[in-house]
Structure formats: C-alpha cells, structure tokens
Backbone as a ProteinNet text record, in pm:
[ID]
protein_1_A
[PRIMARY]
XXXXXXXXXXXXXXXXXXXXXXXXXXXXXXXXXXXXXXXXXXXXXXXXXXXXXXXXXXXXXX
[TERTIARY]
5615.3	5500.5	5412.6	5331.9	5176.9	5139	5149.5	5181	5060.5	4924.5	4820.1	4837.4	4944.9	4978.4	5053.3	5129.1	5227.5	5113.8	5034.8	4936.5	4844.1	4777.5	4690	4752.3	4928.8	4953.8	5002.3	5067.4	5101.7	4973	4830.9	4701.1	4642.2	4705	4590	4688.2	4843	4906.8	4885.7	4834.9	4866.4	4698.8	4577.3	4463.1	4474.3	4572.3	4574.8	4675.4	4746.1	4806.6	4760.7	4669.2	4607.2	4479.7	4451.8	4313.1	4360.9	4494.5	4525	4584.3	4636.3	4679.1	4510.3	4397.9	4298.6	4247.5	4243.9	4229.8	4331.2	4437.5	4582.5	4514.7	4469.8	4445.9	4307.9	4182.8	4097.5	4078.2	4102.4	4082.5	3953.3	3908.6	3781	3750.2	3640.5	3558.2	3588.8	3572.1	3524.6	3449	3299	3176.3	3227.5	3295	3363.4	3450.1	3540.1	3613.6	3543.8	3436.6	3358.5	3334.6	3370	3367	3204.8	3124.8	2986.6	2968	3072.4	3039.4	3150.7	3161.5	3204.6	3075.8	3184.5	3067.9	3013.5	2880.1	2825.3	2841.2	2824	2889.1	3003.8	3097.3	3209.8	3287.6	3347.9	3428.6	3588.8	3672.8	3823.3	3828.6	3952.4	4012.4	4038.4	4023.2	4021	4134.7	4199.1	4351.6	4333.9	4411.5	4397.1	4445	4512.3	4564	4439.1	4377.5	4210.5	4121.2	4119.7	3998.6	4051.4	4178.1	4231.9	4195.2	4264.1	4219	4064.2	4008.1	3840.7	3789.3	3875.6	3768.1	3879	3971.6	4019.7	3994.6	3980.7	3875.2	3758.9	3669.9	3513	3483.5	3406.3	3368.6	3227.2	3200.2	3068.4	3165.8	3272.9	3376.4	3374.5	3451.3	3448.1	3406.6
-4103.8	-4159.3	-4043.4	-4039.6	-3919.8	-3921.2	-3812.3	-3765.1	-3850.8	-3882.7	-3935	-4070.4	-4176.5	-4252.7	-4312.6	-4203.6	-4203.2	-4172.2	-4029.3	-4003.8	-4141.9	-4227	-4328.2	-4425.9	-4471.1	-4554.6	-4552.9	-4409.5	-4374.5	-4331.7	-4304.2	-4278.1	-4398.3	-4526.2	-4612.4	-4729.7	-4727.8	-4785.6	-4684.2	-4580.1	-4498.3	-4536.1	-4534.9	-4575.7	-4720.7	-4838.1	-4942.5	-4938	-4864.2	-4887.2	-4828.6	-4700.3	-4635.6	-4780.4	-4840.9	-4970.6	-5049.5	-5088.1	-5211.2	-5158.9	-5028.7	-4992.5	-4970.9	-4938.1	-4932.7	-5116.3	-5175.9	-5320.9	-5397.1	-5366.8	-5403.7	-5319.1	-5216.6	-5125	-5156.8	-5239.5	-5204.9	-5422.2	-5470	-5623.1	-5651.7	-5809.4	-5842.5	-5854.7	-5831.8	-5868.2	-6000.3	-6000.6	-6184.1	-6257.6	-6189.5	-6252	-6244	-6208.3	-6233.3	-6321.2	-6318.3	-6500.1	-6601.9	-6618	-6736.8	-6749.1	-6640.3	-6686.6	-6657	-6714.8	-6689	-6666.9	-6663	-6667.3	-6518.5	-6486.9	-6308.1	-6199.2	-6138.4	-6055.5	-5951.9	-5920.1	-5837.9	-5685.1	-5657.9	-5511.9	-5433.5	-5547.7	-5497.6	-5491.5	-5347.8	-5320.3	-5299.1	-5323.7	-5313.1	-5163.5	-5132.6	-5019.1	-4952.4	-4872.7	-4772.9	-4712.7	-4701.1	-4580.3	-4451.1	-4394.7	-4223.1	-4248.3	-4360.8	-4381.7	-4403.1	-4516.6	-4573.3	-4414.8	-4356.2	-4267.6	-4150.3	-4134.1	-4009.9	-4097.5	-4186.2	-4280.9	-4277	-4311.5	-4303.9	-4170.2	-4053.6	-3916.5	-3865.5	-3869.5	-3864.7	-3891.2	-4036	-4125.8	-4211.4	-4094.9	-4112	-4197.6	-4341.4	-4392	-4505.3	-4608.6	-4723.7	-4768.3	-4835.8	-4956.6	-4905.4	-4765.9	-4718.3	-4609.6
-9217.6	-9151.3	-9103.3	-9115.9	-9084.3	-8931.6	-8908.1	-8769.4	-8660.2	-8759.9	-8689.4	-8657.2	-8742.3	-8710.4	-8554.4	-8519.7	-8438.5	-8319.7	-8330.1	-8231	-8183.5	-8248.5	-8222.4	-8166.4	-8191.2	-8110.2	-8011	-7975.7	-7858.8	-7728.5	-7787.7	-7727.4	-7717.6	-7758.1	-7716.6	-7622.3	-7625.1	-7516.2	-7392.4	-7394.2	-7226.5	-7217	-7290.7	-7220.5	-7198	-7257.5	-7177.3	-7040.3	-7044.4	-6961.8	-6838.7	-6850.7	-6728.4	-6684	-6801.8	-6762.2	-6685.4	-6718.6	-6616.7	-6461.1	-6480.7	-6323.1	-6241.8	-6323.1	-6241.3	-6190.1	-6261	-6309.1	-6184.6	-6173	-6064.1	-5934.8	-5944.8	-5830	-5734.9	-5797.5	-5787.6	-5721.4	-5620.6	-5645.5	-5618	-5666.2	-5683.2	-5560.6	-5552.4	-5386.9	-5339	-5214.7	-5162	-5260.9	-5283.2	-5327	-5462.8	-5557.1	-5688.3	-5722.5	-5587.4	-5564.7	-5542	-5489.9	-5477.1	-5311.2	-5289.6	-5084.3	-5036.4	-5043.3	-5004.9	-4897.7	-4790	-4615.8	-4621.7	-4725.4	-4686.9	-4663.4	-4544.1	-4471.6	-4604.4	-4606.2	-4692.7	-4655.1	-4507.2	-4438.6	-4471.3	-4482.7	-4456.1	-4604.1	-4601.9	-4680.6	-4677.2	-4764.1	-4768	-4780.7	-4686.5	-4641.6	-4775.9	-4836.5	-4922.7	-4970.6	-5020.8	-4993.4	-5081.8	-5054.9	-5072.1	-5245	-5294.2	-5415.2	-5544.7	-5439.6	-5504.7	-5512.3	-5407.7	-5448	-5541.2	-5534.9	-5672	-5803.8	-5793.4	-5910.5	-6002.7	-5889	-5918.2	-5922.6	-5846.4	-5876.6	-6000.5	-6047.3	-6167.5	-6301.6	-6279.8	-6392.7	-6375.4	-6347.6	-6302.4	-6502	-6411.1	-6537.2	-6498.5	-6560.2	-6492.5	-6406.3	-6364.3	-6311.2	-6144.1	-6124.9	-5987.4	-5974.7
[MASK]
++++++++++++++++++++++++++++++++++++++++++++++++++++++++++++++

C-alpha cells in the first residue's frame, strides 16, 4: 500500500477529530438555542482550555 495512502487517512481522522473537540468545547449561545430573553451583555466564563484552543487554531469559528 503507498505510503500516501496511509498519510491521508491518518491526516484527515486527527483534523476531524481536533473539529469535534473544538465543536464539544465551544457550546451554542442562549440566542442559538432559541432563548430570546438571554442577556445580550453577558458572556460565559471562558476557560484557559477554550482560549489555547482558539489561539492555537486561529480560524473564522473562534
């Protein structure tokens, strides 16, 4: 089997699998659930996990 074979499927399960820990990591807003009487100010507490995440894999999403 040709080495590029092995490379493409092992490179495209670790970019899904890094998508969904951002995807698991990252939850939808209030106003994305449907809660229209969520405060617009206020934001969810952040964690030190979320922002490595996001300054790691700077992309459009976070």
């Amino acid at each position: 089997m040709p080495r590029w074979v092995i490379q493409d499927a092992l490179t495209s399960r670790a970019s899904e699998i890094i998508m969904n820990t951002g995807f698991k990591m990252f939850p939808d807003s209030p106003a994305a659930r449907g809660n229209k009487e969520a405060d617009k100010g206020k934001n969810a507490a952040i964690s030190s996990e979320q922002v490595a995440f996001a300054a790691l894999l700077r992309g459009i999403y976070w």
